[in-house]
Structures are given as structure tokens and as C-alpha cells.
C-alpha positions as CSV (number, residue, x, y, z in Angstrom):
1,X,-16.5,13.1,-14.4
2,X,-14.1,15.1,-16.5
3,X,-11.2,13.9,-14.5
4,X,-12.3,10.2,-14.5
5,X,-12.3,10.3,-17.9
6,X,-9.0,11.9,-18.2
7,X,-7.7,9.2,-15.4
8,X,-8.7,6.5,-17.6
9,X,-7.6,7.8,-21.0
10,X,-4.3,8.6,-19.5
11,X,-4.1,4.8,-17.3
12,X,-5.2,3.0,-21.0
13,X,-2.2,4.8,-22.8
14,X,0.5,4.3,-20.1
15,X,-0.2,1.0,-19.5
16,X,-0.2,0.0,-23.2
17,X,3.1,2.0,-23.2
18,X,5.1,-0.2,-20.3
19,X,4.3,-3.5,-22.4
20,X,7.9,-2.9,-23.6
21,X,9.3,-2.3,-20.3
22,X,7.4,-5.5,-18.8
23,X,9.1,-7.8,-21.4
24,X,12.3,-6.1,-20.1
25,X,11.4,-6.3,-16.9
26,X,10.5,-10.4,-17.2
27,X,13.9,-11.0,-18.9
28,X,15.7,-9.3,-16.2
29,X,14.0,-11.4,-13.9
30,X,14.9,-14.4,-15.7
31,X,18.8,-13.9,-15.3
32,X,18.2,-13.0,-11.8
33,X,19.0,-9.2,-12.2
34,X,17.4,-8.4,-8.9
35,X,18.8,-4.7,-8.8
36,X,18.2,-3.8,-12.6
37,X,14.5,-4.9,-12.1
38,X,13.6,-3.4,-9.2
39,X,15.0,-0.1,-10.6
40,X,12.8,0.0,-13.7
41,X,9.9,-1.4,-11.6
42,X,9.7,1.2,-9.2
43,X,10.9,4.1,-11.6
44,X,8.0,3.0,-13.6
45,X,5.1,2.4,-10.9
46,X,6.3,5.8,-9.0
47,X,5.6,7.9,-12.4
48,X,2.6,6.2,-12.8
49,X,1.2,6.6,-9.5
50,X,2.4,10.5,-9.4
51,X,0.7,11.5,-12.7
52,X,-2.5,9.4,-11.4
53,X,-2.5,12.2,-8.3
54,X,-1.5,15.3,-10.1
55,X,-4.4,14.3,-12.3
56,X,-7.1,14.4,-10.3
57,X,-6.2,17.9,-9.2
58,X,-5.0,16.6,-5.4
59,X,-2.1,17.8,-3.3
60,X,-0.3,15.7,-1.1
61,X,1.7,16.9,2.1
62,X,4.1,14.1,3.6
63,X,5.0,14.0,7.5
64,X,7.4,11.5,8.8
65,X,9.5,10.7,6.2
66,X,12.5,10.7,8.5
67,X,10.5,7.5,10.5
68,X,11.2,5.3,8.0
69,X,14.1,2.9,8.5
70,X,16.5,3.3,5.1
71,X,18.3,0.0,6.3
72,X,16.0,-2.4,6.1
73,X,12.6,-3.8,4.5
74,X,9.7,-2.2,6.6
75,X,5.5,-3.2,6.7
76,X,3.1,-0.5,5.9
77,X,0.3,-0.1,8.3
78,X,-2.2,2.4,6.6
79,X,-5.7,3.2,7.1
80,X,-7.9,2.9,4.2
81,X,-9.7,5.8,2.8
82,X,-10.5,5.6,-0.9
83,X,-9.0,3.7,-4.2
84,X,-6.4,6.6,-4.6
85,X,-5.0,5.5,-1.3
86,X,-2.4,3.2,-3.4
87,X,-1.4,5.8,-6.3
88,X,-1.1,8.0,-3.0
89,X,1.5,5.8,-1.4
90,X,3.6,4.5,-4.4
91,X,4.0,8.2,-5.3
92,X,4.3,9.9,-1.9
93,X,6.2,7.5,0.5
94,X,10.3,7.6,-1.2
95,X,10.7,3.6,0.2
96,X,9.6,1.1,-3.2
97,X,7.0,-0.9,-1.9
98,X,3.8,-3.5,-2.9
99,X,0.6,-4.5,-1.3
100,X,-1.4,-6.7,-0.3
101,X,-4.2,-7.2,-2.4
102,X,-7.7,-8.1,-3.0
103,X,-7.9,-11.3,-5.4
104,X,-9.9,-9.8,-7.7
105,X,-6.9,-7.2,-8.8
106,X,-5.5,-10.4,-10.3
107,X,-7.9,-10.3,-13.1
108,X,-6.7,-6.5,-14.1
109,X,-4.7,-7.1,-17.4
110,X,-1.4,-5.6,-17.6
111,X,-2.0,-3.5,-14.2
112,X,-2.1,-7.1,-12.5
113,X,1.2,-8.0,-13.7
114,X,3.1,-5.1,-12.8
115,X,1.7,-5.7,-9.3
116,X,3.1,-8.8,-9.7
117,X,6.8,-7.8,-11.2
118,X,6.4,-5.3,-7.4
119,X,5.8,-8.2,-5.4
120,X,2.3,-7.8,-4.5
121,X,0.9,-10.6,-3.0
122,X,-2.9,-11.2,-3.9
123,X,-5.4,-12.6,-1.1
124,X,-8.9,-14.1,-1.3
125,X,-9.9,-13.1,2.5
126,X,-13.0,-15.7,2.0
127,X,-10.3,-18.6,2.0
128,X,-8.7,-19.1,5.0
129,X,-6.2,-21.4,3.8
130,X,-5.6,-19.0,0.9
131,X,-5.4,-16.1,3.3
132,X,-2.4,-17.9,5.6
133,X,-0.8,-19.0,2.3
134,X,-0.7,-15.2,1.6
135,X,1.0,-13.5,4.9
136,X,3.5,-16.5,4.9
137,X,4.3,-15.4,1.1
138,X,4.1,-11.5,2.2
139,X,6.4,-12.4,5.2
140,X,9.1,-14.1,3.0
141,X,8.9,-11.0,0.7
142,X,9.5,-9.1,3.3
143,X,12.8,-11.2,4.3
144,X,14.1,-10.6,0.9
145,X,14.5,-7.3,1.5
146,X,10.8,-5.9,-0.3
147,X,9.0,-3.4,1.9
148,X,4.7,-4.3,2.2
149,X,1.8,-2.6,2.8
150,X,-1.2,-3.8,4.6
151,X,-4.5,-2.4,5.0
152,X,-5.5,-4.2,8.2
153,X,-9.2,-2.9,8.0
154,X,-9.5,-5.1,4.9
155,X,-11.9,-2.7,3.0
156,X,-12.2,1.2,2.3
157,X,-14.1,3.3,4.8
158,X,-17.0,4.6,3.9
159,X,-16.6,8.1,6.3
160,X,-13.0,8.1,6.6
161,X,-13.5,6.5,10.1
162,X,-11.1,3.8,10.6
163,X,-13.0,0.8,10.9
164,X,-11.8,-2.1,13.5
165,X,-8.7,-4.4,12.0
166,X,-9.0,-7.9,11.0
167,X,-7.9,-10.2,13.3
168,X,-4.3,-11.2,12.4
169,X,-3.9,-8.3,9.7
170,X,-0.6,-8.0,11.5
171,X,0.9,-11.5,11.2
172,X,2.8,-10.6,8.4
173,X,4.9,-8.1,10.2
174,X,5.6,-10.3,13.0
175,X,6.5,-13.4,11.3
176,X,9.1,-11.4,9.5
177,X,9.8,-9.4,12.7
178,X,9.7,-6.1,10.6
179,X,9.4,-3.0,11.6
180,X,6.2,-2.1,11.6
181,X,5.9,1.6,10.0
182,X,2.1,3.3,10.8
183,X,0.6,5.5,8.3
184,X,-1.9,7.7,8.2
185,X,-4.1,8.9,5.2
186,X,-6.2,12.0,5.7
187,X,-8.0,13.3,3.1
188,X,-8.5,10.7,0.1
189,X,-12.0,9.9,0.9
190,X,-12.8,13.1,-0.5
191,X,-11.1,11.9,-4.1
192,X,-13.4,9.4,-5.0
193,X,-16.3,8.5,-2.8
194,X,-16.7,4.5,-2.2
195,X,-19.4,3.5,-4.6
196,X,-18.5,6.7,-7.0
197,X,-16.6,7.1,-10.1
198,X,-16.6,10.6,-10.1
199,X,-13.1,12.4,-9.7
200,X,-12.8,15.4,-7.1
201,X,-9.4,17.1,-5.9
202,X,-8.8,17.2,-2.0
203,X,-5.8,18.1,0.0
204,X,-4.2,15.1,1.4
205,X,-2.1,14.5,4.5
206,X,0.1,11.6,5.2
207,X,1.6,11.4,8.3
208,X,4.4,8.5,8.8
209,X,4.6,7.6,12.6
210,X,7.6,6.4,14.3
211,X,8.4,2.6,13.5
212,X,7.6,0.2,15.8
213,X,10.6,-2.9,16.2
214,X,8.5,-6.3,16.1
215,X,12.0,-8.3,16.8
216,X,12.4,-6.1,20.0
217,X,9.0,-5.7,21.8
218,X,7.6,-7.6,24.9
219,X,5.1,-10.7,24.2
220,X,2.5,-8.4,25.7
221,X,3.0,-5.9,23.2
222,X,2.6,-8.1,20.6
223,X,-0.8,-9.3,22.0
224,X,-1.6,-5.7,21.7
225,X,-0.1,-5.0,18.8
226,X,-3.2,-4.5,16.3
227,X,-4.6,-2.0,19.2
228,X,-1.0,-0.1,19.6
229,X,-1.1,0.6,16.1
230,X,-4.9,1.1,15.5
231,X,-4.8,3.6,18.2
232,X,-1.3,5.8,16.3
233,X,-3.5,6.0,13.5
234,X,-7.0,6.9,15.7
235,X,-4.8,9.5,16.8
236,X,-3.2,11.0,14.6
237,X,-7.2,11.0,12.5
238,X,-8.0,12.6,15.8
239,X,-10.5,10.0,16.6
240,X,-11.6,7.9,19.6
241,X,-11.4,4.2,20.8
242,X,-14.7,4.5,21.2
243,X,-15.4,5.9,17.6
């Protein structure tokens, strides 16, 4: 509990710290300074999401860095292990990035806004309307030249098994005909326990597969394109279809 403490103490100060740096951030955004706010953005959510590791005593080994494309905006595809599974990624993975969201996120002060100065898109999964609004947001994002990340299971696993992907978790990618990058998170379930507050250290793999080119596979690929993907990450968890 020591640790979650220490989390929170540390997460209350920095945020009340980057109140400056979001005003900057805001006006930059105003006089449409793409490059100057992205910069301070990133720098900003990268340090916080490094500290937020190092503090709860994990280590985190990267493999695959070399898959991501450098020339272009890409979509996350990650399993889902634990609530450190997003400090994990803005820290680890070089390429900036923002998420898809739960809605309730949106009601985080301060925390909500940077997701927002990232370009985080939030979805209510209960709307369906809502939900469609969301990818078609995402998908523009992604056309501007701002990398996603999707968690296609739409919740955290509770064993580190990767649960079955919502249907159309991957329409984002293929409306903007991204790349679609897989990841795979080993290890963070062992962090903080779904359900727990407590604050353990675990060693952490990520393994980045090669991308997959939505603008260049077959339509039959794309019908199977949540099971080619699912089944990259099964594999590389060392898991079944069947499991």
C-alpha cells in the first residue's frame, strides 16, 4: 500500500505542477502551433508515465521496437492486463501516442485534459451512436498524422488471459487504413490486481509484432482481421484459440 500511496502523492503534485504547461499548451493550440504542442505534450506525458513505472518498483523490457513504422501514424493493438498498462505504453513504446478511452476518464480533472491536449478520444461503449462517433473521430486523428491505441477486449483481464475482441474494435484502423502495430503486454497484471489498490513490482515484457498494412491486405484478410491479430498476441502470451 506503501507504493500506492507514494503513486498518488507523487500523481497529485505533478499534475498540480503541468497546470502551467497546459495553459501553454492551450495557447499553442490556439495559434495552431501543431509541432510546439505536441513537443511539450509528449515530453510531458512520457516523464509522467516513466516516473509512474519506476515507482511502483517494475521493470520493463521492450521487443520490437524496430516494427514500428517511423514514417507514418500507426494503431496500437494491445492486450489489456492491468491499469498500469497505459503509463507502461506512453513510457515504453518511443512513438507519441493517445488512447481510446472509457467515458468515465473524462470526469478525471486535469488528467482528463491532458488526455485531451494527446488526442485521446473518449467512448461510452453503452452508446452505440456514441461509440461510431468515436472510431470515426479516432480514424481522422489518425489521418492527421496522431498514432492510437486500442484495447479491443474493451476491459482489463482479470487472469492475464486475453479475453475475446469486441466486434469492430478494429474499425478504426481500417477506416484510416493504418498500419496496424500488435502489442503484447506480459506481466502488468501482477502490478495491480483488477479490483485492488495495492501496488506490487513485476517484471514486464512488451513485445511489438511486425505491423500489419490495412491499405494493402486482401478483403478476406480484413474479414479476419480481429482473429489475425488476436491470434499474434495469443501467441506471443503463449496461449490458445481455444483458451
Amino acid at each position: 500500500m506503501i507504493r500506492s500511496i507514494t503513486i498518488l502523492i507523487y500523481l497529485v503534485i505533478y499534475l498540480a505542477s503541468s497546470l502551467g504547461k497546459l495553459r501553454r499548451v492551450s495557447q499553442l493550440e490556439q495559434a495552431g502551433k501543431r509541432d510546439e504542442k505536441d513537443k511539450i505534450v509528449n515530453d510531458t506525458v512520457s516523464k509522467w508515465a516513466k516516473a509512474i513505472v519506476r515507482l511502483s518498483g517494475s521493470r520493463v523490457s521492450v521487443q520490437g521496437q524496430e516494427n514500428i513504422p517511423n514514417d507514418r501514424a500507426v494503431v496500437f493493438v494491445s492486450n489489456h492486463q492491468s491499469n498500469f498498462d497505459i503509463p507502461i505504453l506512453l513510457g515504453c513504446i518511443d512513438k507519441p501516442k493517445a488512447f481510446i478511452a472509457k467515458i468515465e476518464l473524462q470526469k478525471l480533472p486535469v488528467i482528463s485534459s491532458w488526455m485531451d491536449k494527446m488526442g485521446c478520444i473518449f467512448m461510452d461503449r453503452s452508446d452505440a451512436r456514441q461509440s461510431l462517433k468515436s472510431i470515426s473521430q479516432g480514424s481522422d486523428n489518425v489521418k492527421s498524422g496522431y498514432s492510437m491505441v486500442i484495447f479491443p477486449e474493451g476491459t482489463r483481464s482479470e487472469d492475464g488471459r486475453l479475453k475475446e475482441f469486441k466486434p469492430g474494435s478494429l474499425k478504426l484502423a481500417t477506416k484510416a487504413q493504418a498500419p496496424i502495430v500488435p502489442v503484447t503486454i506480459i506481466g502488468s497484471k501482477d502490478i495491480m490486481l483488477k479490483g485492488k489498490l495495492s501496488v506490487y513490482p513485476s517484471d514486464v515484457r512488451i513485445i511489438i509484432s511486425k505491423p500489419i498494412y490495412t491499405d494493402e491486405i486482401s478483403k478476406e484478410d480484413e474479414k479476419n482481421l480481429g482473429d489475425i491479430v488476436r491470434g499474434e498476441i495469443l501467441n506471443n502470451l503463449g496461449q490458445t484459440q481455444e483458451a
